[in-house]
BALOBA-1460 file (C-alpha; in Angstrom, 3 decimals):
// residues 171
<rec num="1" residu="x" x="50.213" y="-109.829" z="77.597"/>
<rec num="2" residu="x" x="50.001" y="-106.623" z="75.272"/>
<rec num="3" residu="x" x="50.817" y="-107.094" z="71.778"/>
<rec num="4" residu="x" x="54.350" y="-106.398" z="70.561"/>
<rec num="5" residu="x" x="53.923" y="-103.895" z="67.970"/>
<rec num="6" residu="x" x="57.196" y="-104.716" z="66.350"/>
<rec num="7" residu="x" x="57.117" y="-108.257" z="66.389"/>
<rec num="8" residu="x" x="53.458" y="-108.590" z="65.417"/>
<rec num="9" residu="x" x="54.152" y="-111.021" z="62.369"/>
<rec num="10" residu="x" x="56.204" y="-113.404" z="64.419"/>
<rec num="11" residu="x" x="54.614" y="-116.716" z="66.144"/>
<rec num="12" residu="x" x="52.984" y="-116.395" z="69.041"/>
<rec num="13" residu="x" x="54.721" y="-118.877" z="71.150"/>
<rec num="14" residu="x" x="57.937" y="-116.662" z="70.301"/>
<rec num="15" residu="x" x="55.960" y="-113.510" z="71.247"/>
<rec num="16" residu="x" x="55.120" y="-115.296" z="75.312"/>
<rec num="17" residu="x" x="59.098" y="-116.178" z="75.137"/>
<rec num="18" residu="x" x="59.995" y="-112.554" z="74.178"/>
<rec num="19" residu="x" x="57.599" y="-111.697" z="76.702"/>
<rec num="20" residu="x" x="59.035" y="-113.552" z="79.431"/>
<rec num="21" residu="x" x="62.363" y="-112.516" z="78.487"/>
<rec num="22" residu="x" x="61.622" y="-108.723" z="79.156"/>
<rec num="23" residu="x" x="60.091" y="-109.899" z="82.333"/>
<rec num="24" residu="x" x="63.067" y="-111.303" z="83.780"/>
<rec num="25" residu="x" x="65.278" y="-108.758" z="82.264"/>
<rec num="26" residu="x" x="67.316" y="-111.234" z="80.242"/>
<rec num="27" residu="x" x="66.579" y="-109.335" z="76.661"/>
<rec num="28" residu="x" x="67.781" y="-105.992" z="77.824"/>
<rec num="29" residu="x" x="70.882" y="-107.343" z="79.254"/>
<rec num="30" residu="x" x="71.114" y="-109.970" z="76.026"/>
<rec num="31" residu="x" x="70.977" y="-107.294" z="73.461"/>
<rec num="32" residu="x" x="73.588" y="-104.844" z="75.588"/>
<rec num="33" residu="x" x="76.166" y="-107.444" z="75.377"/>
<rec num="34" residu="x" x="75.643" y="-108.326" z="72.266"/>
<rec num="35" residu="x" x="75.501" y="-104.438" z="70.727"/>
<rec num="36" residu="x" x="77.497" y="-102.468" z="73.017"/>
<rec num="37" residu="x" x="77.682" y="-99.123" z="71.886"/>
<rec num="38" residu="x" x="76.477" y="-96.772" z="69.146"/>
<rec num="39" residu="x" x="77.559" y="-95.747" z="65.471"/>
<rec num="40" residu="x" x="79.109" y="-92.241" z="65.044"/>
<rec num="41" residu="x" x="77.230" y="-91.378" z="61.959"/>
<rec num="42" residu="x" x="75.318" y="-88.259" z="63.918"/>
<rec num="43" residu="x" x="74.631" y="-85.688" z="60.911"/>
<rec num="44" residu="x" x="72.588" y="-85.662" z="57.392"/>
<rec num="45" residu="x" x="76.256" y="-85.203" z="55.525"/>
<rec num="46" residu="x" x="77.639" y="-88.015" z="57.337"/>
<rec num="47" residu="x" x="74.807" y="-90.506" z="56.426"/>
<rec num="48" residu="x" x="74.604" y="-89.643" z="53.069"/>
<rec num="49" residu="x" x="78.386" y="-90.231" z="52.923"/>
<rec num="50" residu="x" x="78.009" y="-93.509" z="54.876"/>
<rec num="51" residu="x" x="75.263" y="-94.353" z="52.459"/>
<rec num="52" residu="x" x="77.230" y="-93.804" z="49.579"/>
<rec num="53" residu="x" x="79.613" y="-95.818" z="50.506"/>
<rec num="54" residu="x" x="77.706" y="-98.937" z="50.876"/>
<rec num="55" residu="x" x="76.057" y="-98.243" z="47.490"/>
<rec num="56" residu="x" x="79.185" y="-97.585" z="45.502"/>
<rec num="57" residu="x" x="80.759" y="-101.430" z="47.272"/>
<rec num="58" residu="x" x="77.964" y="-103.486" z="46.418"/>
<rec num="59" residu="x" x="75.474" y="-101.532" z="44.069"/>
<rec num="60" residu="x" x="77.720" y="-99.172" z="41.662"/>
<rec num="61" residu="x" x="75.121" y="-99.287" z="38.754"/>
<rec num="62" residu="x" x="72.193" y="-98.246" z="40.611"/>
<rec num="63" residu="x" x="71.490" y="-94.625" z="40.431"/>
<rec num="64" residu="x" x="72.807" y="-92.915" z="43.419"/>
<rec num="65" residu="x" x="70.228" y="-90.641" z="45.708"/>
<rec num="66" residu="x" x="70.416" y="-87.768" z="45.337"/>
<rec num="67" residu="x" x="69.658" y="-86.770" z="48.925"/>
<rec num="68" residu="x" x="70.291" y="-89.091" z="51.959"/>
<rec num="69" residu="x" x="68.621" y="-87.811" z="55.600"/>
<rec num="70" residu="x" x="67.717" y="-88.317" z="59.256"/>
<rec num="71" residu="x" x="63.756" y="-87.216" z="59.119"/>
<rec num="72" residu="x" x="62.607" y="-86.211" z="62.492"/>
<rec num="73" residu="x" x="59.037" y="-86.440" z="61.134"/>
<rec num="74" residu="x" x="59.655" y="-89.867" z="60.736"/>
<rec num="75" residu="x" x="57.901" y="-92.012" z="63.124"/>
<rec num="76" residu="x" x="58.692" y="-95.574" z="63.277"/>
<rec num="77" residu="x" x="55.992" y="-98.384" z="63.200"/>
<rec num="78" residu="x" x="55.885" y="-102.100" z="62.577"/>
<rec num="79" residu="x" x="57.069" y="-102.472" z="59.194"/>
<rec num="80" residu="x" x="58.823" y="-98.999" z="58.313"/>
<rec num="81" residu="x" x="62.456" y="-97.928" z="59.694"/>
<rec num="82" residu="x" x="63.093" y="-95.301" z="56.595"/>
<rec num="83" residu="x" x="61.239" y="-94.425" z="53.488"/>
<rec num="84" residu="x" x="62.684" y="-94.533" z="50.138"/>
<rec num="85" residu="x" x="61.011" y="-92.555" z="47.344"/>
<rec num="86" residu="x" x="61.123" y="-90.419" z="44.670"/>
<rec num="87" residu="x" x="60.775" y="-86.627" z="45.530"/>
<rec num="88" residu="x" x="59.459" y="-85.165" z="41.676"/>
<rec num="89" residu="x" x="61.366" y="-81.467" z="41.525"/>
<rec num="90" residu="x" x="60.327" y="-78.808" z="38.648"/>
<rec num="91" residu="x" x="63.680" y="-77.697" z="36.268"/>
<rec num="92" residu="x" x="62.476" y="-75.574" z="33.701"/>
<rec num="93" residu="x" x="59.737" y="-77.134" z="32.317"/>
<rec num="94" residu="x" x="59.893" y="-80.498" z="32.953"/>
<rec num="95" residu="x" x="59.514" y="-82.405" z="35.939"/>
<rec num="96" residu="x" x="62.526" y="-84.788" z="37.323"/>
<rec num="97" residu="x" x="62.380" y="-87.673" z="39.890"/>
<rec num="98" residu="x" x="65.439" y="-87.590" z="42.302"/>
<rec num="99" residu="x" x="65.312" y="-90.389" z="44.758"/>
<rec num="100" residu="x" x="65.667" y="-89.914" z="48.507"/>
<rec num="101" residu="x" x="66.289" y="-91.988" z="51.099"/>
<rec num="102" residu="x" x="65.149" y="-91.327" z="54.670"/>
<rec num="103" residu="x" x="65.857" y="-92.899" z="57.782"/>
<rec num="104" residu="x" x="63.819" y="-92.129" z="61.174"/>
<rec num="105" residu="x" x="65.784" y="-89.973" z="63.867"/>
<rec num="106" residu="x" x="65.767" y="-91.904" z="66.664"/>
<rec num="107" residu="x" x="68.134" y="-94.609" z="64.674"/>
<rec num="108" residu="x" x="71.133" y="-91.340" z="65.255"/>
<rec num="109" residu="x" x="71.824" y="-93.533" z="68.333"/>
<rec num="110" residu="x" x="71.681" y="-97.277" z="68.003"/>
<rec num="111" residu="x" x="73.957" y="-99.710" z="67.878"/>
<rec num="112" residu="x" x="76.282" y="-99.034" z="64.433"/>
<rec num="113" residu="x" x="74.557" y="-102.396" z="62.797"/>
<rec num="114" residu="x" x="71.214" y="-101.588" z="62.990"/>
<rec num="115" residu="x" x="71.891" y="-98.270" z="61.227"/>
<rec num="116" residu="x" x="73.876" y="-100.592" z="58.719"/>
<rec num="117" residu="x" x="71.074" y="-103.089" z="58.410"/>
<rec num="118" residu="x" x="68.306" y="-99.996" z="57.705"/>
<rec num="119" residu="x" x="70.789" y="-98.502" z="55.296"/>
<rec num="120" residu="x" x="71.110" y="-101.628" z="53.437"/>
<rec num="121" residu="x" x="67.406" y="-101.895" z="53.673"/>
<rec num="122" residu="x" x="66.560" y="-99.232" z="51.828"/>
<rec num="123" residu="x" x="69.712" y="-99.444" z="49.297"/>
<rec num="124" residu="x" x="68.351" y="-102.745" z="48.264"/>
<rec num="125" residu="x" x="65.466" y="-100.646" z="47.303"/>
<rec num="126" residu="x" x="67.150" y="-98.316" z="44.600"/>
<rec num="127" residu="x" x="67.115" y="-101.815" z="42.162"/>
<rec num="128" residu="x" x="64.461" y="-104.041" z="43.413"/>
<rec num="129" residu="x" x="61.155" y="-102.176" z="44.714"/>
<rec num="130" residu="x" x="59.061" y="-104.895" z="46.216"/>
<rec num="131" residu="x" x="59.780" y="-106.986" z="49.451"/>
<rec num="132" residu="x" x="60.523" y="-109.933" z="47.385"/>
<rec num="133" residu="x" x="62.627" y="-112.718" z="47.472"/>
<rec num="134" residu="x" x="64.805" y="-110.922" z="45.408"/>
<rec num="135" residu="x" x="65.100" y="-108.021" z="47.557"/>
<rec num="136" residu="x" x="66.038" y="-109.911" z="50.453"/>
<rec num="137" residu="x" x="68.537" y="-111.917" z="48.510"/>
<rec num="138" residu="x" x="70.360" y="-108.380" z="48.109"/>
<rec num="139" residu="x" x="70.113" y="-107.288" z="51.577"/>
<rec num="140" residu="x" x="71.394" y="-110.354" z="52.685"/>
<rec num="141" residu="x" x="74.288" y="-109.782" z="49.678"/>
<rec num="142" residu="x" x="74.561" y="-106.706" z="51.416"/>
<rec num="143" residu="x" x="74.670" y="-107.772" z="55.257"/>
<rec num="144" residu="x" x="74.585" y="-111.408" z="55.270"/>
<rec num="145" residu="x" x="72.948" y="-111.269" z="59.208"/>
<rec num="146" residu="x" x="70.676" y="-109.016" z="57.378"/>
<rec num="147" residu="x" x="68.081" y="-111.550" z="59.053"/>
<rec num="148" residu="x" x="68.899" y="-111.548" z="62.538"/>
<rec num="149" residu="x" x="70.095" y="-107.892" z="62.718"/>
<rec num="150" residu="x" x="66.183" y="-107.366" z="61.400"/>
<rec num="151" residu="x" x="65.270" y="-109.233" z="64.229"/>
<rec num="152" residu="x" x="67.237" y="-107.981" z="66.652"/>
<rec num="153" residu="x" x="66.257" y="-104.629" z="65.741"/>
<rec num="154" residu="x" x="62.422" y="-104.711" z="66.225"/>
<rec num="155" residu="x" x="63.402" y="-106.673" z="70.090"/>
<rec num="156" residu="x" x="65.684" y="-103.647" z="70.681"/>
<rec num="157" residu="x" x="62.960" y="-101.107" z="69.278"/>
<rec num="158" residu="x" x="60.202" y="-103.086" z="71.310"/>
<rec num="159" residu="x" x="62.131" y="-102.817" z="74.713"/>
<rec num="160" residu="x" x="62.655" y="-99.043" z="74.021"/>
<rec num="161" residu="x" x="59.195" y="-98.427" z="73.856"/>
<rec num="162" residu="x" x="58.911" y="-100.098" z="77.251"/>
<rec num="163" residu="x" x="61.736" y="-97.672" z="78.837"/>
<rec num="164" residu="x" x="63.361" y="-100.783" z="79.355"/>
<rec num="165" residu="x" x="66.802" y="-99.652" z="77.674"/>
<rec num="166" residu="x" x="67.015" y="-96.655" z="79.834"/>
<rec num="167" residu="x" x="68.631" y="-92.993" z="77.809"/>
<rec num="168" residu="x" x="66.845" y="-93.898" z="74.714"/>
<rec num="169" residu="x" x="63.795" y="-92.273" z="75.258"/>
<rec num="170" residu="x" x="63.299" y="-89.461" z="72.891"/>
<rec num="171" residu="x" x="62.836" y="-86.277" z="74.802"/>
């Protein structure tokens, strides 16, 4: 049994059941019914938007990104689905901090609340910076299957990198 990249924190006995799920083809078909299609948020402009919105419902006094992107140089491992940082930018002469948010590519076509859960994600980041137990409070504020859509998430991910989800491949 290879190690599931994604799910490498979680219990082992959970890792042999997630194991024999893929083997008899119940995840796949699990996670299908339960997210059947994809979001429509497609562009840069219509994530930052989508972003935006989100921020201004449940975080209106946290400073607003200034930029808000799909990254194609973005890969995706274990324990990163977007980055969140401040990009420092020379005006005149003094040196500014905008913050940017930046969500891997391959999330342009998932299910429309994983996108919501990474967005939140890295929302929850503009006020509290640490993985905390703070931070989760607010993405759970946020989302409150913030949890479980995490979750669901890294099974979906883990099946795609075993071309078990067939058309997600990236090409």
């Amino acid at each position: 049994m290879p190690p599931l990249k994604y799910l490498a924190g979680y219990p082992e006995d959970l890792q042999r059941e997630i194991w024999e799920a893929i083997r008899q083809g119940h995840l796949a078909i699990m996670l299908r019914k339960k997210y059947p299609g994809t979001h429509e948020v497609r562009s840069g402009e219509a994530l930052y938007e989508y972003t935006l919105a989100l921020k201004s419902r449940f975080l209106r006094s946290a400073e607003s990104p200034a930029k808000v992107a799909f990254d194609n140089r973005l890969h995706v491992t274990a324990n990163a689905f977007g980055l969140n940082g401040q990009i420092p930018r020379v005006q005149g002469n003094r040196v500014k901090a905008k913050r940017e948010i930046r969500i891997a590519s391959l999330f342009k076509e998932v299910p429309p609340e994983f996108l919501r859960m990474i967005v939140v994600h890295e929302l929850a980041h503009l006020r509290e910076r640490e993985h905390d137990r703070a931070f989760y409070q607010l993405c759970c504020h946020m989302e409150p299957g913030y949890h479980q859509l995490e979750f669901d998430l890294r099974l979906y991910l883990t099946l795609r990198d075993l071309d078990d989800w067939p058309g997600l491949q990236e090409g």
